[in-house]
mmJSON file of the N, C-alpha and C atoms, coordinates in Angstrom:
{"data_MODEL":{"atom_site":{
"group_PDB":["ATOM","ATOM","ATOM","ATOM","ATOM","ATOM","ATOM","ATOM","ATOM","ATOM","ATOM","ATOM","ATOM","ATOM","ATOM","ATOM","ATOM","ATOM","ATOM","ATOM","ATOM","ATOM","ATOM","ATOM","ATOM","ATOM","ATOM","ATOM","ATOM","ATOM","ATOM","ATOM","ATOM","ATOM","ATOM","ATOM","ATOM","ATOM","ATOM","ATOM","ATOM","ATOM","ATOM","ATOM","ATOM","ATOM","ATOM","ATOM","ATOM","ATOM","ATOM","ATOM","ATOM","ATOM","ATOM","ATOM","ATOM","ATOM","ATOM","ATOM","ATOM","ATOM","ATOM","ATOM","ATOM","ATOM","ATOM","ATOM","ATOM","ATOM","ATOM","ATOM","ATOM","ATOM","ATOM","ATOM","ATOM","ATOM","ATOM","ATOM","ATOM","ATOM","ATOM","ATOM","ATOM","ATOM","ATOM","ATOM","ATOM","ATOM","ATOM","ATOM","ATOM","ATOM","ATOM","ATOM","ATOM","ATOM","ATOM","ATOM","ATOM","ATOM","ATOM","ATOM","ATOM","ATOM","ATOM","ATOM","ATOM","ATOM","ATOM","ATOM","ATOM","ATOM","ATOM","ATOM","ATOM","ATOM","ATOM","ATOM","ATOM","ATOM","ATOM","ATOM","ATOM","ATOM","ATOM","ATOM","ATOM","ATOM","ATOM","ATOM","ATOM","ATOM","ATOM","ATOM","ATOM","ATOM","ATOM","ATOM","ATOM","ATOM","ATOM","ATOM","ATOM","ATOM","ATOM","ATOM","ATOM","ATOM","ATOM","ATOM","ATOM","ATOM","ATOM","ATOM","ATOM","ATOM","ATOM","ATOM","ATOM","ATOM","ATOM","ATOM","ATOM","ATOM","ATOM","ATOM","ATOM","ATOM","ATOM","ATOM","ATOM","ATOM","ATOM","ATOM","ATOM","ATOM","ATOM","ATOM","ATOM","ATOM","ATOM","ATOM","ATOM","ATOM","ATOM","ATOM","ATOM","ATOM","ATOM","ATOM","ATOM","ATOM","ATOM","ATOM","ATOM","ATOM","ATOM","ATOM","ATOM","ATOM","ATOM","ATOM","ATOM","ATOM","ATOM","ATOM","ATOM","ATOM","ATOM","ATOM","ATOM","ATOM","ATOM","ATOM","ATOM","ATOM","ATOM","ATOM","ATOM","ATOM","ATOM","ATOM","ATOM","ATOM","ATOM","ATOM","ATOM","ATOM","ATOM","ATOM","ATOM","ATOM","ATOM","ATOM","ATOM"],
"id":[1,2,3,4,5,6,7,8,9,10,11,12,13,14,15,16,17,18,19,20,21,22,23,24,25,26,27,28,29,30,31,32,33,34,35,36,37,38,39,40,41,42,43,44,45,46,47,48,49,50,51,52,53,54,55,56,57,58,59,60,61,62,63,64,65,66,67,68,69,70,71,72,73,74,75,76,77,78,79,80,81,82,83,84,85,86,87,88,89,90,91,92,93,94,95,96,97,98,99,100,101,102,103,104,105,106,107,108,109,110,111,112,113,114,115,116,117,118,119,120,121,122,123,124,125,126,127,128,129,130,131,132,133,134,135,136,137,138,139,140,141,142,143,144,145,146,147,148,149,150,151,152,153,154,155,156,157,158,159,160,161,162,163,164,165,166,167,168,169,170,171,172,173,174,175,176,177,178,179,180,181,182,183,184,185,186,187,188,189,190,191,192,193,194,195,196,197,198,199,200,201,202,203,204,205,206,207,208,209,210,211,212,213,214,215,216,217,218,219,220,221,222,223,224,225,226,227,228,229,230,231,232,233,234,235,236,237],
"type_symbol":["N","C","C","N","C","C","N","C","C","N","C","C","N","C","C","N","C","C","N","C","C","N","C","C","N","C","C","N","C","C","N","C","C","N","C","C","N","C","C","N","C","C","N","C","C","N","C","C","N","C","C","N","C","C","N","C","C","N","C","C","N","C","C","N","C","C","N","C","C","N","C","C","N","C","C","N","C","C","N","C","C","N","C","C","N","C","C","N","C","C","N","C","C","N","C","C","N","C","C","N","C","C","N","C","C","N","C","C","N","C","C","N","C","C","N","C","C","N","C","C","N","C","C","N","C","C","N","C","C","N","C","C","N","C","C","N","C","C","N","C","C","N","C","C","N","C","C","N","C","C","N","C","C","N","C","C","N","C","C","N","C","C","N","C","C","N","C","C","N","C","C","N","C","C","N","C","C","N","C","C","N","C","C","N","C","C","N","C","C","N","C","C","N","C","C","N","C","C","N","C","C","N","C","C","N","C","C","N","C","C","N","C","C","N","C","C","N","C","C","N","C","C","N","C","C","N","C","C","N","C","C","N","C","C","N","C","C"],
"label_atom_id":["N","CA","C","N","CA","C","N","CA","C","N","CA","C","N","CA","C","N","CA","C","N","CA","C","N","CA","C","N","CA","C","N","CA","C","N","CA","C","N","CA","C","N","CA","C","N","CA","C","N","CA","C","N","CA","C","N","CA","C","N","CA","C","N","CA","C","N","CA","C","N","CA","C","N","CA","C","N","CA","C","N","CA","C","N","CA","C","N","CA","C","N","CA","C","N","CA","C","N","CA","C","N","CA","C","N","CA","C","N","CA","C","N","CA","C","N","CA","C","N","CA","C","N","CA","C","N","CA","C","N","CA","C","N","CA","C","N","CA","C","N","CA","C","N","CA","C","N","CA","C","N","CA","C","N","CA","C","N","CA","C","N","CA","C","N","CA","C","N","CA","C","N","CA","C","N","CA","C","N","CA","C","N","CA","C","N","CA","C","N","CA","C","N","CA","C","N","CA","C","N","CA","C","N","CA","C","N","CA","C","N","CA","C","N","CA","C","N","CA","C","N","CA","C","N","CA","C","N","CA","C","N","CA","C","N","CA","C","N","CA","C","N","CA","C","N","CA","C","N","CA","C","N","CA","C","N","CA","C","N","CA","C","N","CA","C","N","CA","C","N","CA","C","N","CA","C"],
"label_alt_id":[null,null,null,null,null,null,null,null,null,null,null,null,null,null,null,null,null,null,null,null,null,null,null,null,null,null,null,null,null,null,null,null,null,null,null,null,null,null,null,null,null,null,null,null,null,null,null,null,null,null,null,null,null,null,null,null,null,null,null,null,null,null,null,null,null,null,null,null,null,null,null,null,null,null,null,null,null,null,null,null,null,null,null,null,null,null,null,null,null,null,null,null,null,null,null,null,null,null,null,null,null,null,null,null,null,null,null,null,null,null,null,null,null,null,null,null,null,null,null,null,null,null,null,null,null,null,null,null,null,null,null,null,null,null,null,null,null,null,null,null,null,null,null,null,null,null,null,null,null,null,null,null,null,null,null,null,null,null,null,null,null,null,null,null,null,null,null,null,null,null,null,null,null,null,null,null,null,null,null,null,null,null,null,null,null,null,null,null,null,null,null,null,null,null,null,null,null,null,null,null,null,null,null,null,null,null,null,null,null,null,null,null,null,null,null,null,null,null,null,null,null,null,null,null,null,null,null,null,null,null,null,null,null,null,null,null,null],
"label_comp_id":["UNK","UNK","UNK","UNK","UNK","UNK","UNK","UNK","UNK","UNK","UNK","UNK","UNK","UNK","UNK","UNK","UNK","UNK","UNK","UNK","UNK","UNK","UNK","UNK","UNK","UNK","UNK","UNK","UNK","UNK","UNK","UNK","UNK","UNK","UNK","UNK","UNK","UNK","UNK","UNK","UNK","UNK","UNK","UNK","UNK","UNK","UNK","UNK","UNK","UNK","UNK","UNK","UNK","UNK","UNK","UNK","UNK","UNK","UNK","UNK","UNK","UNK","UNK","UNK","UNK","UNK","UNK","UNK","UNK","UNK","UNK","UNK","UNK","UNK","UNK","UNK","UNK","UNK","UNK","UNK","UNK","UNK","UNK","UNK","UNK","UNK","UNK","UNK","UNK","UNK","UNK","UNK","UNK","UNK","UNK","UNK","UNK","UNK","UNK","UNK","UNK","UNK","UNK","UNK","UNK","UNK","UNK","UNK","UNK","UNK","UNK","UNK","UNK","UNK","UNK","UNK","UNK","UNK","UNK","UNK","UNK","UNK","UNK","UNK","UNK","UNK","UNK","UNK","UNK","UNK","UNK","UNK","UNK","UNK","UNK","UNK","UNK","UNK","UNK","UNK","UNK","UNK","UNK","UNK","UNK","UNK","UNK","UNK","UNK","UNK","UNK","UNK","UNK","UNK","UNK","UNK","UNK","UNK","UNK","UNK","UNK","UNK","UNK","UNK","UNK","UNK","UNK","UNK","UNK","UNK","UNK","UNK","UNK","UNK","UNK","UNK","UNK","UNK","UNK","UNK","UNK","UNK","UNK","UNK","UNK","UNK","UNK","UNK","UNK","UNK","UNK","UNK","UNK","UNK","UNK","UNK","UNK","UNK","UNK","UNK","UNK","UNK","UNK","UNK","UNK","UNK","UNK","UNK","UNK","UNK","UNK","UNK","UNK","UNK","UNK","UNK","UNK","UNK","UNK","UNK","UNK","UNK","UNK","UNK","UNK","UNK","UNK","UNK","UNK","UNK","UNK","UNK","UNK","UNK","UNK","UNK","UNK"],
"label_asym_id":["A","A","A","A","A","A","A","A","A","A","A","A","A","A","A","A","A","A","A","A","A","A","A","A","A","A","A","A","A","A","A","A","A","A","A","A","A","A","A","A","A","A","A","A","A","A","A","A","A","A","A","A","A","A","A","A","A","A","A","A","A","A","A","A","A","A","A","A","A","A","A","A","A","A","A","A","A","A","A","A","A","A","A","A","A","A","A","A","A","A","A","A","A","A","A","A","A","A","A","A","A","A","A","A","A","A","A","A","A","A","A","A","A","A","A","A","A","A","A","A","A","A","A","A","A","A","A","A","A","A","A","A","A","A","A","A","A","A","A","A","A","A","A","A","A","A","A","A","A","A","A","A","A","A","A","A","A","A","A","A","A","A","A","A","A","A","A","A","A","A","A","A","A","A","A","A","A","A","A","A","A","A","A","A","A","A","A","A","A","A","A","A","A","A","A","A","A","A","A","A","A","A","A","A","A","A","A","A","A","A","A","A","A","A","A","A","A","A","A","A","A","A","A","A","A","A","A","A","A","A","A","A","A","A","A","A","A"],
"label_entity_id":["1","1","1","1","1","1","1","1","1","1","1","1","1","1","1","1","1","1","1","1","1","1","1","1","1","1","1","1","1","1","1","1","1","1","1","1","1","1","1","1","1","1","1","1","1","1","1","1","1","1","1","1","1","1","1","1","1","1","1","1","1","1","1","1","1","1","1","1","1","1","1","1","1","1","1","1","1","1","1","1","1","1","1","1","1","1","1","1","1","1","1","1","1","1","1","1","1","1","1","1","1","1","1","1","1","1","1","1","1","1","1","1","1","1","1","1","1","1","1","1","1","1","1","1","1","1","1","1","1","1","1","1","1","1","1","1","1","1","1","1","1","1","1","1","1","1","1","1","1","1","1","1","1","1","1","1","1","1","1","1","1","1","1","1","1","1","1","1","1","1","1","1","1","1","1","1","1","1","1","1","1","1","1","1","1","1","1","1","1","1","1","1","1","1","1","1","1","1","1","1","1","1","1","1","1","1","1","1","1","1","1","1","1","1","1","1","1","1","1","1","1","1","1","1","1","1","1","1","1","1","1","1","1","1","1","1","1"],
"label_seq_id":[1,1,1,2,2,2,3,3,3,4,4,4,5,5,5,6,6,6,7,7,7,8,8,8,9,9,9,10,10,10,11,11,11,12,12,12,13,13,13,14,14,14,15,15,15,16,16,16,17,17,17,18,18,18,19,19,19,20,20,20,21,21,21,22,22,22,23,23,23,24,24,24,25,25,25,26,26,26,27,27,27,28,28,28,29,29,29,30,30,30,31,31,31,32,32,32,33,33,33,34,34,34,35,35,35,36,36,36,37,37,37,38,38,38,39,39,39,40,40,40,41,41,41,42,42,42,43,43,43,44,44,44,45,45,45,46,46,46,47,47,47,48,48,48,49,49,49,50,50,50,51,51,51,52,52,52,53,53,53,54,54,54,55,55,55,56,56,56,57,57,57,58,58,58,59,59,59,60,60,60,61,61,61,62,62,62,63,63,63,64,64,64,65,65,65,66,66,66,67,67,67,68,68,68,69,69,69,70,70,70,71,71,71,72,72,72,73,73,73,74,74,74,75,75,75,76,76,76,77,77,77,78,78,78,79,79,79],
"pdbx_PDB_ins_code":[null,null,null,null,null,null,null,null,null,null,null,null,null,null,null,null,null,null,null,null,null,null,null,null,null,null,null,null,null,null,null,null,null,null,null,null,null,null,null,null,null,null,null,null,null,null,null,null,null,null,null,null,null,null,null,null,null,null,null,null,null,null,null,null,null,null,null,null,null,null,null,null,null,null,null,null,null,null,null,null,null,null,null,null,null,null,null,null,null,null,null,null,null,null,null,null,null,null,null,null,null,null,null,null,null,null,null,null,null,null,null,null,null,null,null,null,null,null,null,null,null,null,null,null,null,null,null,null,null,null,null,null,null,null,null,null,null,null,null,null,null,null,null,null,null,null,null,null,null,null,null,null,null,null,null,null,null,null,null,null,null,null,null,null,null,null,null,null,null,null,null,null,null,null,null,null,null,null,null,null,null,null,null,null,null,null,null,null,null,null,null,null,null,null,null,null,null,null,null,null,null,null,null,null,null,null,null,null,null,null,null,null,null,null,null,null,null,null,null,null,null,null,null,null,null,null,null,null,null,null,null,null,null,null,null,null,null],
"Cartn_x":[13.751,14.271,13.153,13.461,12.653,12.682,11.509,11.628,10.555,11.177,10.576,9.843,9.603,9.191,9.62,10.3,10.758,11.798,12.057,12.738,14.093,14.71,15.874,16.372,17.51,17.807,18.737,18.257,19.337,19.597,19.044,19.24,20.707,20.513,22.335,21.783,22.815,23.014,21.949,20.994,19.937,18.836,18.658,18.107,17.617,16.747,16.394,15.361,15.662,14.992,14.879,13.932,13.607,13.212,13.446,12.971,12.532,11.067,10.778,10.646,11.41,12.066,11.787,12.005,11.658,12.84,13.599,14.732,14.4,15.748,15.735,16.236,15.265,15.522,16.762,17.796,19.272,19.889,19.772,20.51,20.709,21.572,22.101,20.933,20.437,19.005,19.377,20.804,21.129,21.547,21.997,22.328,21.006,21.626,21.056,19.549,18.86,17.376,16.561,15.793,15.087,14.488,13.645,12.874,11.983,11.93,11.726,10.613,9.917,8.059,7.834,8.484,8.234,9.389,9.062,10.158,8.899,9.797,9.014,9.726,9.468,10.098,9.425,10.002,9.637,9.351,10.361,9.693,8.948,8.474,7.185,6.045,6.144,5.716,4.752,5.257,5.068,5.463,4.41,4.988,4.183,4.912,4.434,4.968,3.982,4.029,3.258,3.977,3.131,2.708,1.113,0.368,0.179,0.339,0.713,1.171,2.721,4.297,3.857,3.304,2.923,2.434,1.095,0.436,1.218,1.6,1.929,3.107,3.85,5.033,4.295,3.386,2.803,1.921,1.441,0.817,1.666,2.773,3.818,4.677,4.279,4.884,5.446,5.836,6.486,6.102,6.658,6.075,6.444,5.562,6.127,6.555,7.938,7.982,6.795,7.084,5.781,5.952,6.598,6.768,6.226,7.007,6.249,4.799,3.925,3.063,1.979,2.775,1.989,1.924,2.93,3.123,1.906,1.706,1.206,-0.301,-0.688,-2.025,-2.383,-1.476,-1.769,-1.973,-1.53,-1.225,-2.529,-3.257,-4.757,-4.237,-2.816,-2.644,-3.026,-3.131,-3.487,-4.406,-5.145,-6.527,-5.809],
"Cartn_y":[35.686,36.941,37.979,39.397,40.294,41.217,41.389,41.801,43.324,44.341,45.716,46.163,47.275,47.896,49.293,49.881,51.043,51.774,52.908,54.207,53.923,54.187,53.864,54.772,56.284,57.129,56.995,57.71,57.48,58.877,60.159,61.292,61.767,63.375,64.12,64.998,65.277,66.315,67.579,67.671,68.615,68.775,67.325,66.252,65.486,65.026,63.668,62.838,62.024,61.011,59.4,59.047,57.417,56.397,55.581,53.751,53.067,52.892,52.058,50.856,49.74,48.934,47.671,46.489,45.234,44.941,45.016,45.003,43.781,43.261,42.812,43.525,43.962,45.117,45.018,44.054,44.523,44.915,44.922,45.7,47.312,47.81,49.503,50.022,51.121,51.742,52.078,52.38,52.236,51.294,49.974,48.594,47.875,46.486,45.759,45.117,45.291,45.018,43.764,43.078,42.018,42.444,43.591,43.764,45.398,46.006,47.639,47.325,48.429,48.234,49.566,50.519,52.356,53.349,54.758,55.441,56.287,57.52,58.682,60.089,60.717,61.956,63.227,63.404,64.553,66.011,66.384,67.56,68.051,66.895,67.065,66.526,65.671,64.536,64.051,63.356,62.536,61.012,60.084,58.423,57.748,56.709,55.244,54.291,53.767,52.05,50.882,49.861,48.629,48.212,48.044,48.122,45.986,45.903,44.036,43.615,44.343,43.344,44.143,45.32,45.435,44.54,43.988,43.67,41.875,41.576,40.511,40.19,41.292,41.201,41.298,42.077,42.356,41.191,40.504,38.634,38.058,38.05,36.888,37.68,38.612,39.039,40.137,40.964,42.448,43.261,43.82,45.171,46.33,47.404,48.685,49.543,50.314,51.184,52.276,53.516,54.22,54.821,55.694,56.076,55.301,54.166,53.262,53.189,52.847,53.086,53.627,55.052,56.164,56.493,56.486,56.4,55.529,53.772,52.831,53.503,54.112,54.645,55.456,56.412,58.052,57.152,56.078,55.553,54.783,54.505,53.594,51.92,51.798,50.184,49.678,50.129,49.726,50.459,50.455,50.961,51.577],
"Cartn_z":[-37.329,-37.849,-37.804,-37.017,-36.723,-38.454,-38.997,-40.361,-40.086,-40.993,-40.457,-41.908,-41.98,-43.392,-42.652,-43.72,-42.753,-44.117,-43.862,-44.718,-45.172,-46.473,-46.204,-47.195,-46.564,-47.109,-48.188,-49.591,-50.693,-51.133,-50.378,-50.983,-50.571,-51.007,-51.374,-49.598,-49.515,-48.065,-48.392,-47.332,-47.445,-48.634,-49.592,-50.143,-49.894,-48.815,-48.405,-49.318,-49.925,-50.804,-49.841,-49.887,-49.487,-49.715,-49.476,-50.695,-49.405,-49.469,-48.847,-48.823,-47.992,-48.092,-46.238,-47.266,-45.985,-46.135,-44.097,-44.005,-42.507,-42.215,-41.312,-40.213,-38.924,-37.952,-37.712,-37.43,-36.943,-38.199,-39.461,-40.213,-40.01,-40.602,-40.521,-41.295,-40.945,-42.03,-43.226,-43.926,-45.277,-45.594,-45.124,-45.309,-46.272,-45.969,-46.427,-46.254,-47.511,-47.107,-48.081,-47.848,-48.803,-50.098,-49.732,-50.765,-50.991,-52.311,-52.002,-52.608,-51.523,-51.852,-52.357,-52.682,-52.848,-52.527,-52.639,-52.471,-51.915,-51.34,-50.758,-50.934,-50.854,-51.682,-50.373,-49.604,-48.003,-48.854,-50.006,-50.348,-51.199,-51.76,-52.418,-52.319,-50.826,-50.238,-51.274,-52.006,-53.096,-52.309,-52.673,-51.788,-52.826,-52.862,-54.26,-53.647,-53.11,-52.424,-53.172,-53.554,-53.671,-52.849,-53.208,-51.914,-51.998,-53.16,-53.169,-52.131,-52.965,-51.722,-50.155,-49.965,-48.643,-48.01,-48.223,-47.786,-47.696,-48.562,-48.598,-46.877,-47.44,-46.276,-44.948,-44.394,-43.494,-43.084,-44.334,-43.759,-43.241,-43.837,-43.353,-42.196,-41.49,-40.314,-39.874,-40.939,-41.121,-39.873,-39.579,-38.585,-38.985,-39.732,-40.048,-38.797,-39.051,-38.145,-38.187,-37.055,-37.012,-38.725,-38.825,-40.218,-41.541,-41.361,-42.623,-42.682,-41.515,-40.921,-40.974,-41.419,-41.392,-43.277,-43.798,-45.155,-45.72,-45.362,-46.335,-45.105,-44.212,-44.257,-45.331,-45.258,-46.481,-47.871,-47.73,-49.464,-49.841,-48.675,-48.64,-48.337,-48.144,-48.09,-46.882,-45.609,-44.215,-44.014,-42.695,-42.261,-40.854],
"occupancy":[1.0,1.0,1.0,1.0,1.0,1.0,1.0,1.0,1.0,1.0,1.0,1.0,1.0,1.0,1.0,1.0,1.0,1.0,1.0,1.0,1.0,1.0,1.0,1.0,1.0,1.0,1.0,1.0,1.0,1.0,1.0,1.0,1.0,1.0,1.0,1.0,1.0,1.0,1.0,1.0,1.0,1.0,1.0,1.0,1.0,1.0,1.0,1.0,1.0,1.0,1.0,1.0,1.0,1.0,1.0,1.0,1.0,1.0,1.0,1.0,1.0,1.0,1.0,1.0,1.0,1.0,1.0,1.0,1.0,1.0,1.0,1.0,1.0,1.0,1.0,1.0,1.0,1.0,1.0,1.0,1.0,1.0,1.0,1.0,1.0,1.0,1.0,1.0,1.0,1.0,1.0,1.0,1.0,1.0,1.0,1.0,1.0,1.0,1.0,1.0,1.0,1.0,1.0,1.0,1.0,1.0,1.0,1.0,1.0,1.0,1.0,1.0,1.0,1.0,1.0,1.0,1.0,1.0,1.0,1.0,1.0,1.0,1.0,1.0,1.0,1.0,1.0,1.0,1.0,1.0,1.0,1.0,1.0,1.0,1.0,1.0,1.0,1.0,1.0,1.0,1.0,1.0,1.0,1.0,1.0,1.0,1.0,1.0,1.0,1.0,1.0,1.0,1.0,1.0,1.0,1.0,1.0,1.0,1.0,1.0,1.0,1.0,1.0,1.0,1.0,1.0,1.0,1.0,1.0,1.0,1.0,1.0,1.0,1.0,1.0,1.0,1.0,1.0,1.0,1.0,1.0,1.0,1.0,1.0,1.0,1.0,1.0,1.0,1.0,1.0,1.0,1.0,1.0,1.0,1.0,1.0,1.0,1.0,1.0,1.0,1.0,1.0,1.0,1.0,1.0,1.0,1.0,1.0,1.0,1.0,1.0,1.0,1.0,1.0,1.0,1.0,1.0,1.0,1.0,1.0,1.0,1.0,1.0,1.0,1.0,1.0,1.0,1.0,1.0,1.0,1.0,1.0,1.0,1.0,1.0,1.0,1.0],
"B_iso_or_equiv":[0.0,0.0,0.0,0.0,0.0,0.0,0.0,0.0,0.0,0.0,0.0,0.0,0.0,0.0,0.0,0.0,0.0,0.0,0.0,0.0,0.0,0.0,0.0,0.0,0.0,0.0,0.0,0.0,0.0,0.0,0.0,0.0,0.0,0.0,0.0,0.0,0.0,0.0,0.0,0.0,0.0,0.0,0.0,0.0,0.0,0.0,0.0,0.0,0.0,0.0,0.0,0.0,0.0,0.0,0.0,0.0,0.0,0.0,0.0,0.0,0.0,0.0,0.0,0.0,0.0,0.0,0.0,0.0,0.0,0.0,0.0,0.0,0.0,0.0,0.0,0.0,0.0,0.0,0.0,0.0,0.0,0.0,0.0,0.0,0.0,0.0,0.0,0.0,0.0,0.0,0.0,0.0,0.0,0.0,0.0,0.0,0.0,0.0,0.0,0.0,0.0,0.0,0.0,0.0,0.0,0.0,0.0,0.0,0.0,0.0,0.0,0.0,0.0,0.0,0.0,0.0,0.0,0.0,0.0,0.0,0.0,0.0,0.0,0.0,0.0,0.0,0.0,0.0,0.0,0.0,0.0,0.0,0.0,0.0,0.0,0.0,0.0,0.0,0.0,0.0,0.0,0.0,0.0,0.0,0.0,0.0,0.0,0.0,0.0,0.0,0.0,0.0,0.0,0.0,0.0,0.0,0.0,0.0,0.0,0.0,0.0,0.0,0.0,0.0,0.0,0.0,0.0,0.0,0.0,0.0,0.0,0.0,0.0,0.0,0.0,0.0,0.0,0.0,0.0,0.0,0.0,0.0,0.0,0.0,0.0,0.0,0.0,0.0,0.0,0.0,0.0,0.0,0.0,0.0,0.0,0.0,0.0,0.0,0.0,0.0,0.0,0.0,0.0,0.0,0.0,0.0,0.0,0.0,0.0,0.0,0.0,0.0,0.0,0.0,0.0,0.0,0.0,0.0,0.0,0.0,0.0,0.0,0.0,0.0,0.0,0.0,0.0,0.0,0.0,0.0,0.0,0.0,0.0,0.0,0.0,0.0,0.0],
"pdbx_formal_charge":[null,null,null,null,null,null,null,null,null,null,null,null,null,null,null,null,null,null,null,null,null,null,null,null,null,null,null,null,null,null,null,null,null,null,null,null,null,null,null,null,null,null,null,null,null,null,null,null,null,null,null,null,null,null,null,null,null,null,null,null,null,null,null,null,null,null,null,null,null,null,null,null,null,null,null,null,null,null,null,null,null,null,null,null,null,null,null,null,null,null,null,null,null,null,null,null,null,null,null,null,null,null,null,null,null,null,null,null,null,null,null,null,null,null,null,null,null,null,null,null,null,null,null,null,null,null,null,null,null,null,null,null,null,null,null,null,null,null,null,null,null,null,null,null,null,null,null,null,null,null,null,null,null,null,null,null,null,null,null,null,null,null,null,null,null,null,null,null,null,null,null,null,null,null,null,null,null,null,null,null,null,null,null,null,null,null,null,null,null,null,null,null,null,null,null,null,null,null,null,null,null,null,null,null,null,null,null,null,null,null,null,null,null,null,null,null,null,null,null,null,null,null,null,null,null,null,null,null,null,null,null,null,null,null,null,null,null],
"auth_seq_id":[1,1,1,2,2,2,3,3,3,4,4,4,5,5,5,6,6,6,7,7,7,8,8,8,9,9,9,10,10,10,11,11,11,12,12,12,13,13,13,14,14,14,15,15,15,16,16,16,17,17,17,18,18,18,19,19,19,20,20,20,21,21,21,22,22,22,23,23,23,24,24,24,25,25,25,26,26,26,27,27,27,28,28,28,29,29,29,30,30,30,31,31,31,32,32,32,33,33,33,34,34,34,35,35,35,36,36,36,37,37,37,38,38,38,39,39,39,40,40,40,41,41,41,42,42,42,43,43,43,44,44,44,45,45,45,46,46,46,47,47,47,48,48,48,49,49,49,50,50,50,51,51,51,52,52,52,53,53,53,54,54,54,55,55,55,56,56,56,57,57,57,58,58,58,59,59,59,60,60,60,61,61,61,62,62,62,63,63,63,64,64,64,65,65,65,66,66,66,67,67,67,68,68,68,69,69,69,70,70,70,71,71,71,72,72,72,73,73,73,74,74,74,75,75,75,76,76,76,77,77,77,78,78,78,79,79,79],
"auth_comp_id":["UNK","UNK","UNK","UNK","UNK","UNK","UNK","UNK","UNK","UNK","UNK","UNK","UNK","UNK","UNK","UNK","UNK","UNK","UNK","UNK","UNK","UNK","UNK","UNK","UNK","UNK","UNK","UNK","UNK","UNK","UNK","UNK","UNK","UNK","UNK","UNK","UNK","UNK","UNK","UNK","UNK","UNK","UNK","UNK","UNK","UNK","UNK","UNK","UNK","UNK","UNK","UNK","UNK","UNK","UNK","UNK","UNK","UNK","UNK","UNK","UNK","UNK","UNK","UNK","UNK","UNK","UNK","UNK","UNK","UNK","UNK","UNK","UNK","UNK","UNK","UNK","UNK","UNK","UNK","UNK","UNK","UNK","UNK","UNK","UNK","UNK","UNK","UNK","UNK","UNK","UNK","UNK","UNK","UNK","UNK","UNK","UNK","UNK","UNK","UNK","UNK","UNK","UNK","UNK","UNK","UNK","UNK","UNK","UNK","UNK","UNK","UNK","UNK","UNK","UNK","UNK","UNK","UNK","UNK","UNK","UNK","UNK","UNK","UNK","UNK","UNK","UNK","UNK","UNK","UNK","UNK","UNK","UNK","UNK","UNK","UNK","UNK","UNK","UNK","UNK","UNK","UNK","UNK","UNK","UNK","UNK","UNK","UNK","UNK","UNK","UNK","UNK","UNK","UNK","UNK","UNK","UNK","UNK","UNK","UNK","UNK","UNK","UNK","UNK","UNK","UNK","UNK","UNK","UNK","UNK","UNK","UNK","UNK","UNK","UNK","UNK","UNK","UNK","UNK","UNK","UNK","UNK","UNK","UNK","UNK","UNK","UNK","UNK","UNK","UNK","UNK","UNK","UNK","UNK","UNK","UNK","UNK","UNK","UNK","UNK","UNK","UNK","UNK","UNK","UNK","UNK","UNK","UNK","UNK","UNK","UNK","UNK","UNK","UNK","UNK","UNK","UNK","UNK","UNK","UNK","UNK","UNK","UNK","UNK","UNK","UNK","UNK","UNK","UNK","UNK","UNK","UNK","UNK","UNK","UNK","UNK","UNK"],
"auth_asym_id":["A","A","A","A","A","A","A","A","A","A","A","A","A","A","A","A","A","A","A","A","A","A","A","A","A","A","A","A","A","A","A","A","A","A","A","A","A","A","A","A","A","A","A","A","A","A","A","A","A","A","A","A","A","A","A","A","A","A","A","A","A","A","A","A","A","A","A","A","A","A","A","A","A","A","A","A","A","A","A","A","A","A","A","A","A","A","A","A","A","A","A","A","A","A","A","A","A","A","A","A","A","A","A","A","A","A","A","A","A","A","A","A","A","A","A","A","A","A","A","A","A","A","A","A","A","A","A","A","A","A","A","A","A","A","A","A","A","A","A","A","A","A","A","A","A","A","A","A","A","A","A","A","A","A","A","A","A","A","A","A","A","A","A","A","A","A","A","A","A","A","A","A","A","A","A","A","A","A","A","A","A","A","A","A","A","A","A","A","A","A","A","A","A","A","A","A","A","A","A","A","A","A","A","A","A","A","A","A","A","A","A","A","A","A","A","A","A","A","A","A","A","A","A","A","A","A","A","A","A","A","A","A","A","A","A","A","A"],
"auth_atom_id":["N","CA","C","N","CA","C","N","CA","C","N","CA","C","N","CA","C","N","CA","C","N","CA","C","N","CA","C","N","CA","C","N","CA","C","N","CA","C","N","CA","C","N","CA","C","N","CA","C","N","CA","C","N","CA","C","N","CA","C","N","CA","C","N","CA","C","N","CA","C","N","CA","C","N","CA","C","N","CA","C","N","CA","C","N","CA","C","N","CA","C","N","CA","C","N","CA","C","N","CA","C","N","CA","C","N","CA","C","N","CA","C","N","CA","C","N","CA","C","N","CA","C","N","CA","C","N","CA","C","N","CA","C","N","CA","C","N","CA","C","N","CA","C","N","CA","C","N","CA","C","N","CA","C","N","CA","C","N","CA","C","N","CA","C","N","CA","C","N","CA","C","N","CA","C","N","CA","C","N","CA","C","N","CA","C","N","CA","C","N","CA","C","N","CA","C","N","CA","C","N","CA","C","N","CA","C","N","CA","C","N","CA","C","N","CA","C","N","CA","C","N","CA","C","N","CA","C","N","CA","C","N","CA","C","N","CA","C","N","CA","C","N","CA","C","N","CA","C","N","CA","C","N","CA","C","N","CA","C","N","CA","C","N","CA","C","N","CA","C","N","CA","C","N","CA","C"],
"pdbx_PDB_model_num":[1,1,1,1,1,1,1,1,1,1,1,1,1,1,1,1,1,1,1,1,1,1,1,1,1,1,1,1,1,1,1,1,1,1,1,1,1,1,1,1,1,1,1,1,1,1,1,1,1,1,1,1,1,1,1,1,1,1,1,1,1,1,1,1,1,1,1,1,1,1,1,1,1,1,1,1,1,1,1,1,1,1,1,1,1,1,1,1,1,1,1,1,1,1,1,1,1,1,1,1,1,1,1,1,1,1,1,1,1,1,1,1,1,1,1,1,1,1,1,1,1,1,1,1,1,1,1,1,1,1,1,1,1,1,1,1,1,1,1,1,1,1,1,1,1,1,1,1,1,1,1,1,1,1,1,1,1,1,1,1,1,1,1,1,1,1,1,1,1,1,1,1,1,1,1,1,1,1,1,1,1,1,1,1,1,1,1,1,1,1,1,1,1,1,1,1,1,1,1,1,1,1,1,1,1,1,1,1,1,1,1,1,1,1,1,1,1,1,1,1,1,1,1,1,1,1,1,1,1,1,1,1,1,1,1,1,1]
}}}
C-alpha cells in the first residue's frame, strides 16, 4: 500500500482550510485517511504539524507530496 502525507480540504467555498493527513495515495483527497498530523490555514499561513507522527510515518515509508513537503520543511520537521 502506497501511503502519502498530503492536504486534505475541509474549508467553505473561497475558504480554504487543510488537515494534514496520512492517506493511502488511491484514496479521493477528501476521503478517507489513517491518520492527521496538522492543519494549515493558506490565509494566514499559519501550519501546526506533529513533527512525532511525521517523522514516524515517514520511517515506516510515507512519501510527502510536494506540498506536504514543503509545509513539514517551513515547520523544521524535515531538512
Amino acid at each position: 500500500m502506497a501511503v502519502r502525507i498530503r492536504l486534505r480540504r475541509i474549508g467553505a467555498k473561497k475558504k480554504p482550510f487543510y488537515r494534514i493527513v496520512v492517506a493511502d495515495a488511491r484514496a479521493p483527497r477528501d476521503g478517507r485517511f489513517i491518520e492527521e498530523l496538522g492543519h494549515y490555514d493558506p490565509i494566514s499561513k499559519k501550519c501546526v504539524v506533529d513533527g512525532e507522527k511525521a517523522l514516524t510515518w515517514i520511517k515506516n515509508g510515507a512519501q510527502p507530496t510536494d506540498t506536504g513537503r514543503a509545509l513539514l520543511k517551513k515547520n523544521g520537521v524535515i531538512s
